[in-house]
C-alpha positions as a Python dict, from the first residue, in 0.01 Angstrom:
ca = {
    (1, 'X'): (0, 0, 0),
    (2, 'X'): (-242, 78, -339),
    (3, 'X'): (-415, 404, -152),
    (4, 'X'): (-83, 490, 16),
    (5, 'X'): (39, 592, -302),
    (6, 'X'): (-268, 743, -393),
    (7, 'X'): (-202, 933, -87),
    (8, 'X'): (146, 1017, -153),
    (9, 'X'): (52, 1107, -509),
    (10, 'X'): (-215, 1341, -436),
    (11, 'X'): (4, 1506, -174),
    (12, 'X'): (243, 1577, -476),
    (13, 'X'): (-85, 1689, -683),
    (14, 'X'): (-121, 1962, -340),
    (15, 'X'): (225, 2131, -468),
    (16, 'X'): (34, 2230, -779),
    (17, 'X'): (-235, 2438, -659),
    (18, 'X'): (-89, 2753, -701),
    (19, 'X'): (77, 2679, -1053),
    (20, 'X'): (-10, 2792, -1417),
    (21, 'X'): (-324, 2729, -1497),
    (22, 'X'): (-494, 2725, -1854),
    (23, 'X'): (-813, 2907, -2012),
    (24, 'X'): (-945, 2525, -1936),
    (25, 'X'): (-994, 2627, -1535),
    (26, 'X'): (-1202, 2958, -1663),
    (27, 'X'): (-1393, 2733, -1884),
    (28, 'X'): (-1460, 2483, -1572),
    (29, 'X'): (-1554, 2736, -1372),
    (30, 'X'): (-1823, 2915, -1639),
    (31, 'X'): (-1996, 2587, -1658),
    (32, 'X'): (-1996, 2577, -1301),
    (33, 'X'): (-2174, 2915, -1282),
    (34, 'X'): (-2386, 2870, -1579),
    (35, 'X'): (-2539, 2501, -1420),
    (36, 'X'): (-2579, 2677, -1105),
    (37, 'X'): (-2722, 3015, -1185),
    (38, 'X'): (-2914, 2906, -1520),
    (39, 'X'): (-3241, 2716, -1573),
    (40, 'X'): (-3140, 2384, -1705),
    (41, 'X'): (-3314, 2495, -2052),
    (42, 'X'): (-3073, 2756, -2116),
    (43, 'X'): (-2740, 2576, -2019),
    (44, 'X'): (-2678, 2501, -2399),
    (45, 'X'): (-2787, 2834, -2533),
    (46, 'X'): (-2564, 3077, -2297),
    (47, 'X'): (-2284, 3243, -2455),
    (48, 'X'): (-2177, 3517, -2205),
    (49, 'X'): (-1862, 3350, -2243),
    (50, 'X'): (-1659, 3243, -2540),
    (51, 'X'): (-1630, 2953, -2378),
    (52, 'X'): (-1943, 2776, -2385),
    (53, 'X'): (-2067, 2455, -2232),
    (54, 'X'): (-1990, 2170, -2484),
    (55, 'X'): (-1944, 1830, -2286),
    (56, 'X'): (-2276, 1613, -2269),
    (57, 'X'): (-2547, 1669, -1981),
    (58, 'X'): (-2388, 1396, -1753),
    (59, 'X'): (-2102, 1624, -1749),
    (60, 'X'): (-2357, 1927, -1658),
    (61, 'X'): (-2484, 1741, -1439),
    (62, 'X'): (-2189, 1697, -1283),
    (63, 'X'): (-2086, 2068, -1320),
    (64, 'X'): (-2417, 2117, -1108),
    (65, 'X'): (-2328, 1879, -831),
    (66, 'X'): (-1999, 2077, -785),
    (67, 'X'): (-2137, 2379, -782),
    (68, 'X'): (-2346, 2323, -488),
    (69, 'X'): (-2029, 2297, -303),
    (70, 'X'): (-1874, 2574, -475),
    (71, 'X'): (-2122, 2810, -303),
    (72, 'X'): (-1967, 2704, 20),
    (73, 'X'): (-1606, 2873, -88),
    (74, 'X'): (-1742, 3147, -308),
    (75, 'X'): (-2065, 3261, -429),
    (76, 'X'): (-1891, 3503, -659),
    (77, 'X'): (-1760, 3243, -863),
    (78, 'X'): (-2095, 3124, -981),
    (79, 'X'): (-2223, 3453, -1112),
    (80, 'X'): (-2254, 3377, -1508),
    (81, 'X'): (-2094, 3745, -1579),
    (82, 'X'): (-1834, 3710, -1338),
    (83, 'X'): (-1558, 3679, -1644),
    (84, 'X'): (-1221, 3525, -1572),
    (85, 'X'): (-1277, 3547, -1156),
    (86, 'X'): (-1029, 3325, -996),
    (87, 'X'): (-1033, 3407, -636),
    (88, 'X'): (-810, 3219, -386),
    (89, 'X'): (-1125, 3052, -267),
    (90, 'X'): (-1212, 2954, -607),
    (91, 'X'): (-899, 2863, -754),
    (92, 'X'): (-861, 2599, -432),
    (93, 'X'): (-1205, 2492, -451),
    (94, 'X'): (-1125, 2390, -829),
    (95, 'X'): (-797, 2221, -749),
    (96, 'X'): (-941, 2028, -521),
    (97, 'X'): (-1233, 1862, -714),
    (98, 'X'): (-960, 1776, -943),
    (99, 'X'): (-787, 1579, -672),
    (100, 'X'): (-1114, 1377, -508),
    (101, 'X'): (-1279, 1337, -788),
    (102, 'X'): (-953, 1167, -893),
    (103, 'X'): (-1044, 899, -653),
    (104, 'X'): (-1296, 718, -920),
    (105, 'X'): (-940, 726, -1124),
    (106, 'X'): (-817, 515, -848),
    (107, 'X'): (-1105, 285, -820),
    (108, 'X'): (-1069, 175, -1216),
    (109, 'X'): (-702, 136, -1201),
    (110, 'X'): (-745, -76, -876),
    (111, 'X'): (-1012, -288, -1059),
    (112, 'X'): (-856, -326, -1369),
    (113, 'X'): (-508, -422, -1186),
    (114, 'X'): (-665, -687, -976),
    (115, 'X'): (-797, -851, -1244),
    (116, 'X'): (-505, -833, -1471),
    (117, 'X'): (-275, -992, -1195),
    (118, 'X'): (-497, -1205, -1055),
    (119, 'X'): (-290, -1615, -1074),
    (120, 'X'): (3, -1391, -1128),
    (121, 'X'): (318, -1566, -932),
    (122, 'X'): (317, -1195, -714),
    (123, 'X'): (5, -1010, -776),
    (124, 'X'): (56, -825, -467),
    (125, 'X'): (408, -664, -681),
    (126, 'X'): (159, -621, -1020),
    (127, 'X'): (-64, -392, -786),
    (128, 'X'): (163, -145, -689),
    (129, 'X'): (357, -99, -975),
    (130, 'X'): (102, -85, -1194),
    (131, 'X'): (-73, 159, -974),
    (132, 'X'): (255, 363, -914),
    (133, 'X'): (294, 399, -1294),
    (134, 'X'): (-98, 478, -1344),
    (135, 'X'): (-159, 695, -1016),
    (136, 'X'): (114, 874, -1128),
    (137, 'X'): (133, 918, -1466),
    (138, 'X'): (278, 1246, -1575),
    (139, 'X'): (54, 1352, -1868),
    (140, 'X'): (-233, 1339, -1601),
    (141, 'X'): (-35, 1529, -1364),
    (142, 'X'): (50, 1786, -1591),
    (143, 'X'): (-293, 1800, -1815),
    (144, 'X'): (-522, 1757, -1508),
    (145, 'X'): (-365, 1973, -1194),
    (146, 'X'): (-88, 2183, -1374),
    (147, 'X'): (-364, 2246, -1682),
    (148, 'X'): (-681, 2183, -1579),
    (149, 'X'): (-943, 1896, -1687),
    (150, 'X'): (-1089, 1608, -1510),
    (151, 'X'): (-909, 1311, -1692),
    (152, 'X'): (-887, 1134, -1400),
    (153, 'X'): (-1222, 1110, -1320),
    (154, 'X'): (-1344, 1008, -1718),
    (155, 'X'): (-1044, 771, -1716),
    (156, 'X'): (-1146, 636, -1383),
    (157, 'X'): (-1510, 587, -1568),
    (158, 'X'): (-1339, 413, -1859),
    (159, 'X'): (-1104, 194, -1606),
    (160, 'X'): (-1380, 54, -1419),
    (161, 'X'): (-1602, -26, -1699),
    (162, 'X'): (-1276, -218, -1831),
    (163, 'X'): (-1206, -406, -1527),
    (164, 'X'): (-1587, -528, -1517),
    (165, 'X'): (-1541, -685, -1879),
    (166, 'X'): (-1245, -845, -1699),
    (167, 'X'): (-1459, -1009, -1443),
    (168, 'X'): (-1678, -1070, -1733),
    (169, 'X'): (-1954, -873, -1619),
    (170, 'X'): (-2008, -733, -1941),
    (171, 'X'): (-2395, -553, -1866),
    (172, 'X'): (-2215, -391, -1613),
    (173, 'X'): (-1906, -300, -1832),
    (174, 'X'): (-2163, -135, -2096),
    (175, 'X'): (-2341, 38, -1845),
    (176, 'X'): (-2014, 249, -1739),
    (177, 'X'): (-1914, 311, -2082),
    (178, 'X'): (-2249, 453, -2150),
    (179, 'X'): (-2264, 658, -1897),
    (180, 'X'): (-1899, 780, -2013),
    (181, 'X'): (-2023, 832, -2351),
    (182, 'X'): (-2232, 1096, -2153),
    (183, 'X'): (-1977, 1242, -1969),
    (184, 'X'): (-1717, 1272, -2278),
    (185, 'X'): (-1818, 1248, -2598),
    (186, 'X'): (-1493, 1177, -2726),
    (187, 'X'): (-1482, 842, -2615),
    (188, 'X'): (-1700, 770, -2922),
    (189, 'X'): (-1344, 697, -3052),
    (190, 'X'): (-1334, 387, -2886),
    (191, 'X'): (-1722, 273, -2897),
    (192, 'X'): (-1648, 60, -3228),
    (193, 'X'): (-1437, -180, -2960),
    (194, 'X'): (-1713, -209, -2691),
    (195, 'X'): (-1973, -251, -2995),
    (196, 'X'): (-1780, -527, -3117),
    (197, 'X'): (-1681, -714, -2797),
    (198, 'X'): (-2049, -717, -2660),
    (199, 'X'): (-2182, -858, -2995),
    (200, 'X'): (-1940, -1131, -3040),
    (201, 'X'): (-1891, -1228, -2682),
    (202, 'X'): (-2158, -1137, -2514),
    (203, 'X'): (-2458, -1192, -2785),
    (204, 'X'): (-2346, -1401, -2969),
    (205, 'X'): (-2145, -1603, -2748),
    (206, 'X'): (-2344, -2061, -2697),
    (207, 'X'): (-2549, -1838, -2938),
    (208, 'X'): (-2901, -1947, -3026),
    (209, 'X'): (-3137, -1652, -3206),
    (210, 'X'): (-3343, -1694, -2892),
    (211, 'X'): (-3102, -1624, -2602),
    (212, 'X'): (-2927, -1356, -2891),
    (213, 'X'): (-3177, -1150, -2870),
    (214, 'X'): (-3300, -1173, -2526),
    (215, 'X'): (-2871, -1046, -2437),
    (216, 'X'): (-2925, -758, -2746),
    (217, 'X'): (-3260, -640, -2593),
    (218, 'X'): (-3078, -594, -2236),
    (219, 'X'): (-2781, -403, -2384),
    (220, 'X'): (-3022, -195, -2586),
    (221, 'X'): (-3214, -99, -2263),
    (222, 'X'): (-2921, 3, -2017),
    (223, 'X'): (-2801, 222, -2329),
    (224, 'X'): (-3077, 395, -2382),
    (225, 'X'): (-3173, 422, -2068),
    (226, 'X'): (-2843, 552, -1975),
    (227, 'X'): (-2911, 818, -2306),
    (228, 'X'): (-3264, 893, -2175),
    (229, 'X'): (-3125, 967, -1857),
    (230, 'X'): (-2853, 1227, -1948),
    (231, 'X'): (-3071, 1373, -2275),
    (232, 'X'): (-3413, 1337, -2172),
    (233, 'X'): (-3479, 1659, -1993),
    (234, 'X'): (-3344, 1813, -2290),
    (235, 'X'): (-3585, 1654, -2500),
    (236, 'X'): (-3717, 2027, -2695),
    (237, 'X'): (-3372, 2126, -2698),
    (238, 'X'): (-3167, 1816, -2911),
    (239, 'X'): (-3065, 2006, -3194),
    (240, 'X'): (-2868, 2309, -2972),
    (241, 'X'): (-2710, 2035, -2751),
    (242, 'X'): (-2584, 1845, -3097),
    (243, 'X'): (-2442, 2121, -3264),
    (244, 'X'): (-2233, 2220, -2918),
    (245, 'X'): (-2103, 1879, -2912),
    (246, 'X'): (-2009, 1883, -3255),
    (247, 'X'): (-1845, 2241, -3392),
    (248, 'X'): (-1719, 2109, -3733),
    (249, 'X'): (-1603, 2417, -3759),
    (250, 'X'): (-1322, 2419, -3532),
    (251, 'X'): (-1130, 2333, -3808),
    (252, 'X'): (-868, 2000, -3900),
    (253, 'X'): (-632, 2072, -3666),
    (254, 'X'): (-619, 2224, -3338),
    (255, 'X'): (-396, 2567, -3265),
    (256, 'X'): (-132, 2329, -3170),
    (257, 'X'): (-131, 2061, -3400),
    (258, 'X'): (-177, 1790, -3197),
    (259, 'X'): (112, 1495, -3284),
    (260, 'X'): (-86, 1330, -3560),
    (261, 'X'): (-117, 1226, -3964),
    (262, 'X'): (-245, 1549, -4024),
    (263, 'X'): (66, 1774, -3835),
    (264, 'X'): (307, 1562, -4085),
    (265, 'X'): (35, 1631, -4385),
    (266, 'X'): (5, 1990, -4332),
    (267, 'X'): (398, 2019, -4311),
    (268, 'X'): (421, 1855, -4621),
    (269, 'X'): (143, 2139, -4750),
    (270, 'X'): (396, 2380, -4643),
    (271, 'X'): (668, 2229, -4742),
    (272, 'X'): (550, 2202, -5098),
    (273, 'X'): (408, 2552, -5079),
    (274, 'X'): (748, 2701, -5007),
    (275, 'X'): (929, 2459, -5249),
    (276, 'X'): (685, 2614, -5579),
    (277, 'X'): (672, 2920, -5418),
    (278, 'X'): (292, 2951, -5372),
    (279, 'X'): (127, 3165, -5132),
    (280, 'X'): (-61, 2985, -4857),
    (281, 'X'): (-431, 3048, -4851),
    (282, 'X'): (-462, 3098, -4496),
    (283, 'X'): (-229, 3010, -4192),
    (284, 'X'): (-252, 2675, -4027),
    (285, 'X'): (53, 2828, -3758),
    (286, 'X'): (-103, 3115, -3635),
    (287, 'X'): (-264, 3012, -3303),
    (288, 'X'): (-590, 3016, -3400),
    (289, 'X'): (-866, 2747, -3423),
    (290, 'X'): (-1003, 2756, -3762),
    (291, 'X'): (-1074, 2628, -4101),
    (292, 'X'): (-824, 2673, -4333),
    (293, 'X'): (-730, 2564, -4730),
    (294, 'X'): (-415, 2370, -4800),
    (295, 'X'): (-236, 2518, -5071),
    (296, 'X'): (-69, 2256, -5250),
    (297, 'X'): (-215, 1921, -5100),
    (298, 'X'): (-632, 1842, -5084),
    (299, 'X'): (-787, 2043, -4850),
    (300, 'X'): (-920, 1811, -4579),
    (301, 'X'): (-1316, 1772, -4523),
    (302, 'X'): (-1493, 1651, -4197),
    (303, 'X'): (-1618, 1313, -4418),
    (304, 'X'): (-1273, 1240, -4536),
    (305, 'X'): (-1118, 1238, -4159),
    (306, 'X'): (-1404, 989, -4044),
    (307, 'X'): (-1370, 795, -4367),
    (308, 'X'): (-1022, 725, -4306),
    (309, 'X'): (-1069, 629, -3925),
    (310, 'X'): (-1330, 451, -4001),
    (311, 'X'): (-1128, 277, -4232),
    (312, 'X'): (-800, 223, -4044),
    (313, 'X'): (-1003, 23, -3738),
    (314, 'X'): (-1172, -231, -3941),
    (315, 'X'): (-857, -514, -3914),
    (316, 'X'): (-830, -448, -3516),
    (317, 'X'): (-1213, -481, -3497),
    (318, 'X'): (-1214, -789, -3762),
    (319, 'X'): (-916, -948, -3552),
    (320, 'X'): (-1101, -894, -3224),
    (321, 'X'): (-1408, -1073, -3423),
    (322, 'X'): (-1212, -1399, -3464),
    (323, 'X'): (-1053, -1413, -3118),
    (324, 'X'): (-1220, -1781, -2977),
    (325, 'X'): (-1505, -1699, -2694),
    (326, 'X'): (-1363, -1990, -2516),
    (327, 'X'): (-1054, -1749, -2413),
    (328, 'X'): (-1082, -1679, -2016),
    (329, 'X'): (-1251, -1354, -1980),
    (330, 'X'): (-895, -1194, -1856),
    (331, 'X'): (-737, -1287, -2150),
    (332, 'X'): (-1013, -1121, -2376),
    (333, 'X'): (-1005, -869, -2173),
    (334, 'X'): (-616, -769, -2293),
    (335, 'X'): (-726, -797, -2641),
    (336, 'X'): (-1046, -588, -2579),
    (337, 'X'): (-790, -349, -2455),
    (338, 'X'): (-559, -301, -2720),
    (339, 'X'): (-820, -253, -2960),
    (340, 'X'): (-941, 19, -2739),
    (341, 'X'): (-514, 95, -2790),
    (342, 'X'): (-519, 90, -3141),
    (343, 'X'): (-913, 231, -3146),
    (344, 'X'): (-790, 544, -2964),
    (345, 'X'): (-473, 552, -3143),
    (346, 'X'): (-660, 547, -3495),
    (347, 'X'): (-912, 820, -3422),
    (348, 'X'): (-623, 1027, -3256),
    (349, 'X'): (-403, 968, -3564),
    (350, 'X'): (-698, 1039, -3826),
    (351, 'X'): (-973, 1219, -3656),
    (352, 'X'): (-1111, 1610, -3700),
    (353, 'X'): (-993, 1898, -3474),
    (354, 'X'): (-787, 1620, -3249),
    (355, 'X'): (-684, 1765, -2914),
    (356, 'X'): (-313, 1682, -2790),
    (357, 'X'): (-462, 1554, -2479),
    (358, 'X'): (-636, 1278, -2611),
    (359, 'X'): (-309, 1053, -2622),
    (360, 'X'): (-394, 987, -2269),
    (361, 'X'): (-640, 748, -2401),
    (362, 'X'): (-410, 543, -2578),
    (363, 'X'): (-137, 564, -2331),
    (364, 'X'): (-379, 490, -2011),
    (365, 'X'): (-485, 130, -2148),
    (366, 'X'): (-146, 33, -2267),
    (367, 'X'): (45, 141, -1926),
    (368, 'X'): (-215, -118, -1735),
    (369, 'X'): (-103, -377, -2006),
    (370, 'X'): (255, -321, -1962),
    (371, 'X'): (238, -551, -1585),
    (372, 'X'): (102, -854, -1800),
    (373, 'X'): (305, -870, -2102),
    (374, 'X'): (664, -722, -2183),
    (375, 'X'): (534, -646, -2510),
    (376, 'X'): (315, -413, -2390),
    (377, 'X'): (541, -261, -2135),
    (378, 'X'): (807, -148, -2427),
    (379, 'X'): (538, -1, -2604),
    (380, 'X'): (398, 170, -2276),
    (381, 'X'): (792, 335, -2200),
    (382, 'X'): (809, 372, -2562),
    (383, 'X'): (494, 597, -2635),
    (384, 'X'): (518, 697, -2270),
    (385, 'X'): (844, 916, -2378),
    (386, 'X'): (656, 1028, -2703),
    (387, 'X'): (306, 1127, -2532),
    (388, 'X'): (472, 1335, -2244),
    (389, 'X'): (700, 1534, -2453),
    (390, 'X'): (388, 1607, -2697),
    (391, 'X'): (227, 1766, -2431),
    (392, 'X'): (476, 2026, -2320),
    (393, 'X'): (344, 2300, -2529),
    (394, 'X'): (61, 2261, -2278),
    (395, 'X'): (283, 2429, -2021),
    (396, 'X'): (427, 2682, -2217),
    (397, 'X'): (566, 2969, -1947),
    (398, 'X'): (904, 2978, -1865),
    (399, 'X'): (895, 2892, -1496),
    (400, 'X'): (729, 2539, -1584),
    (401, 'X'): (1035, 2434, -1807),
    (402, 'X'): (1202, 2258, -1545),
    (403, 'X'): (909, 2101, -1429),
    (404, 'X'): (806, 1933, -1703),
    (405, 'X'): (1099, 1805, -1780),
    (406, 'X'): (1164, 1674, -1455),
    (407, 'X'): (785, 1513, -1461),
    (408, 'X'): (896, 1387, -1766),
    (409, 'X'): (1248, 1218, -1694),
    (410, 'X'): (1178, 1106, -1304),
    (411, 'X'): (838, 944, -1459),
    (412, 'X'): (1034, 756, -1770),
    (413, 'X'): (1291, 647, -1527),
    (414, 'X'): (1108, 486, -1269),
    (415, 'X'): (840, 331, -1580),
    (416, 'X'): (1179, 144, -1682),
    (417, 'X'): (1312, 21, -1338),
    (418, 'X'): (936, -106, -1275),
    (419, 'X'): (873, -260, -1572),
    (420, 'X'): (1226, -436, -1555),
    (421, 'X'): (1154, -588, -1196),
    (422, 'X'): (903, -746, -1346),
    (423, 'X'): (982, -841, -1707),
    (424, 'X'): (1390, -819, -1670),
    (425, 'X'): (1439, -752, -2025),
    (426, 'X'): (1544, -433, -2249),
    (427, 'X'): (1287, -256, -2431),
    (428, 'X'): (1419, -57, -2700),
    (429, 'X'): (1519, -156, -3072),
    (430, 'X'): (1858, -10, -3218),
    (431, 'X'): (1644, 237, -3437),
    (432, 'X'): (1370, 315, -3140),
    (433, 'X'): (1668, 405, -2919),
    (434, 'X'): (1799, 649, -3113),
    (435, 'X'): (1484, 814, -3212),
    (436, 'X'): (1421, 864, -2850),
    (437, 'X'): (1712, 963, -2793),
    (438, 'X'): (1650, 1266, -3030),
    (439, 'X'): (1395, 1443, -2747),
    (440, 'X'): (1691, 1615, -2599),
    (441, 'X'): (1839, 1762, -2827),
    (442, 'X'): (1482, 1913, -2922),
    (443, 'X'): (1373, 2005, -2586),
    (444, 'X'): (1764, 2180, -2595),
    (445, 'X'): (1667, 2330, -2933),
    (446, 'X'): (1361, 2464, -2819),
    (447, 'X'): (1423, 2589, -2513),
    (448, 'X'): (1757, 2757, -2556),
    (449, 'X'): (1878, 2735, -2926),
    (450, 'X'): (1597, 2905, -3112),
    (451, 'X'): (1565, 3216, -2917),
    (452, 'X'): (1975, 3202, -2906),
    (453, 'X'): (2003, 3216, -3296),
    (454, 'X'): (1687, 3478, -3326),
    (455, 'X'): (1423, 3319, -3442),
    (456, 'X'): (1167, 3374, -3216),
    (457, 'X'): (1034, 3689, -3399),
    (458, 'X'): (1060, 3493, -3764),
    (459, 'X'): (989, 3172, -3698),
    (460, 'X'): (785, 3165, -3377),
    (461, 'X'): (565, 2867, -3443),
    (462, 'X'): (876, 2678, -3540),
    (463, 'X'): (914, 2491, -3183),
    (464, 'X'): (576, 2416, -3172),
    (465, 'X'): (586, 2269, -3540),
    (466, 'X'): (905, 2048, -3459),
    (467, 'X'): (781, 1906, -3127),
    (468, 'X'): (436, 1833, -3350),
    (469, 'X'): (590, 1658, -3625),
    (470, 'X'): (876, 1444, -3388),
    (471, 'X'): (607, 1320, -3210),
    (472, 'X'): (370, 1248, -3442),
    (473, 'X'): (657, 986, -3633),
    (474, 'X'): (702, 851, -3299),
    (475, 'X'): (283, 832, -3279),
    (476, 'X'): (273, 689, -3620),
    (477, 'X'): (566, 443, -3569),
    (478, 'X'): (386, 266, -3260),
    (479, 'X'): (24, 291, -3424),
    (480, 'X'): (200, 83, -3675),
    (481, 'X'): (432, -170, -3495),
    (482, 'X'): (142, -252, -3255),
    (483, 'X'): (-148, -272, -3503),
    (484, 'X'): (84, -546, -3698),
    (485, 'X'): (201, -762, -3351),
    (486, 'X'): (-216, -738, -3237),
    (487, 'X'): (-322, -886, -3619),
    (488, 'X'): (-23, -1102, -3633),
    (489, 'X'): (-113, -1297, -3294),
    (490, 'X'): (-371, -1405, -3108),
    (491, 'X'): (-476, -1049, -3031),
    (492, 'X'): (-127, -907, -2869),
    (493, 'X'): (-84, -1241, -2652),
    (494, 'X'): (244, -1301, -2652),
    (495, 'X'): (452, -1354, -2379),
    (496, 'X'): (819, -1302, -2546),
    (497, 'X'): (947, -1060, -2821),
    (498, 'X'): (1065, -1285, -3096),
    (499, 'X'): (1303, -965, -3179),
    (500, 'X'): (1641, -887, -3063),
    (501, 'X'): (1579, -573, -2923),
    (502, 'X'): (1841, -315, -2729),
}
């Protein structure tokens, strides 16, 4: 029943092909042309495009495997100065490596499931609904095949290198991460976690300086072999590759400000600007992805941003330190997950030039929690609600309204009646419920109110800023709530809410 779902899901995925798609499928398909048509030496030095290639090699690499099948559907589409070509031939060719290479997606959520429900009293019921409400999750459906990316396939990466930790294969477990490391660099946000974990409970764990450093000299090898793989042919060219994968210059904050601390900090900069009547240096709401100077508060440096993250993970990594290693390896494994939770959460909360998209990593690890522990599950519907609606600004032309918002409200529904078959219990607190149950009357704002009244010419950015700055309470609310249950337990495992909730 697991791949019939699959099945019916990526027969749903099908209906998309001809939809919206973002600047992200013109960037997919320049890297496509540039690993195909390019000596591997000048894949980090092209800049035909604006939009360069700026993902690790594995992810070239990978660029270059697709492209050999590209040239099947279109040769045209891998000509480097062949600017914004989306043929028929290419656009389906594109869709479709979304789709199959969606099936590694499948593999870690299978993996990670099995393991989870495994002594369960049904783990046949934990499989499917957990892979209903993973397969199907509607920020992948819209980011991935209504937007563009290949979240699936890194989150499939991330899934199965979660699920081997579960089986406590943990060389195995670092190997995948690695290699996702080299795929997406911005799972760096969650290497702390894996650093951690391996030291205390691999290393460390019937520890004797002997056997420590025999299990250290292993994980240092399949890392840097992994590294050595993916960087080593670009040995003479390090320094180019770096400063792709790291643009500092990008600015704070994204065009949209993804739902963070720093959409509610530069509000406040505004805020305060218009309440003294200062001038604002430069605009933080005008679209574009840049550097700018708060007016009124600190401006924000690079250092600060990973100061502060830094900072804000040290209890979850601490409390993960002082879990006992005689815990079954399953049980870890929850705890090793919401760290990677809270991890994500932090870096998304804190970090420089965050993307909206990058909720998905908090909100992937917690939706596999929420079969195990009804804890978990409220906070999966809970954020679940939050994360979708922050990404609707992804979809921004008018024909995609309704479908959003029908991904959005079919997808919440059926997360509750799942969860409840298996945890029969409400989710919501008295002041969570009606905070949620503010997102309609901003989505009805938005999307008919605004222009209504006229302010679409004077206040265009306004939606945006709103949907930014609801979320990112919402964001900021569960970062909070979950860091405190995870320090105040034995790592998240509880198995009832002590609360009365609604």
């Amino acid at each position: 029943m697991f791949w019939h779902i699959f099945l019916l899901v990526s027969g749903v995925k099908l209906l998309f092909i001809p939809a919206y798609r973002s600047t992200d499928f013109e960037v997919h398909r320049n890297w496509l042309a540039i690993t195909h048509s390019l000596p591997l030496s000048r894949w980090y030095y092209e800049k035909t495009s604006e939009w360069t290639l700026d993902y690790p090699p594995f992810f070239a690499y990978f660029e270059w495997l697709l492209s050999q099948v590209a040239k099947s559907f279109d040769p045209r589409m891998l000509d480097v100065k062949n600017l914004n070509y989306a043929s028929e031939q290419t656009i389906v060719f594109q869709r479709f490596s979304v789709i199959v290479t969606d099936v590694i997606y499948a593999l870690g959520v299978r993996r990670c499931l099995r393991a989870l429900s495994a002594g369960s009293v049904n783990p046949t019921r934990s499989l499917l609904i957990g892979g209903a409400l993973l397969l199907g999750n509607a920020g992948l459906l819209m980011v991935d095949h209504i937007h563009f990316q290949y979240n699936g396939f890194l989150f499939g990466v991330l899934l199965l290198s979660i699920g081997a930790l579960m089986e406590n294969r943990p060389l195995q477990s670092a190997l995948l991460f690695a290699v996702l490391l080299n795929l997406k660099h911005i799972f760096m946000y969650v290497a702390p976690v894996y650093v951690v974990y391996l030291l205390r409970f691999y290393c460390l764990r019937d520890f004797t300086v002997g056997r420590a450093a025999v299990k250290l000299i292993k994980l240092a090898t399949i890392v840097l072999g992994v590294c050595l793989l993916s960087f080593g042919p670009f040995y003479e060219h390090i320094p180019q590759v770096l400063s792709r994968l790291f643009p500092f210059k990008r600015g704070l904050t994204h065009a949209y400000w993804a739902p963070n601390f720093w959409a509610l900090y530069n509000t406040a900069d505004k805020a305060l600007a218009v309440a003294l009547g200062k001038v604002t240096k430069a605009s933080s709401t005008g679209g574009l992805v840049q550097t700018f100077d708060h007016t009124v508060l600190p401006s924000i440096t690079p250092g600060v941003t990973f100061a502060l993250t830094g900072l804000a993970m040290v209890p979850v990594l601490l409390k993960l330190c002082t879990l006992k290693p005689s815990t079954s390896s399953v049980s870890l494994g929850r705890s090793f997950t919401r760290a990677i939770v809270l991890c994500g959460c932090t870096s998304f909360l804190f970090g420089w030039h965050v993307h909206e998209k990058a909720i998905l990593m908090v909100l992937i690890p917690l939706t596999l929690l929420a079969i195990a522990n009804q804890h978990d599950a409220r906070w999966a519907v809970f954020l679940g609600i939050v994360a979708h609606y922050s990404l609707f600004p992804l979809l921004f032309k008018p024909e995609l309204t309704l479908v959003k918002i029908c991904l959005h409200a079919l997808y919440t529904a059926v997360s509750v009646l799942l969860l409840k078959l298996i945890h029969r219990a409400t989710f919501f607190r008295t002041v969570e419920f009606l905070y949620l149950a503010g997102f309609p009357v901003l989505c009805v704002y938005e999307n008919i109110v605004h222009d209504a009244i006229g302010l679409r010419e004077r206040l265009p950015f306004l939606p945006l800023l709103l949907t930014s700055v609801y979320c990112a309470v919402g964001v900021l609310y569960f970062w909070v709530s979950y860091q405190v249950s995870f320090l105040t337990t034995n790592g998240g495992e509880m198995s009832t809410e002590k609360k009365k909730t609604k």
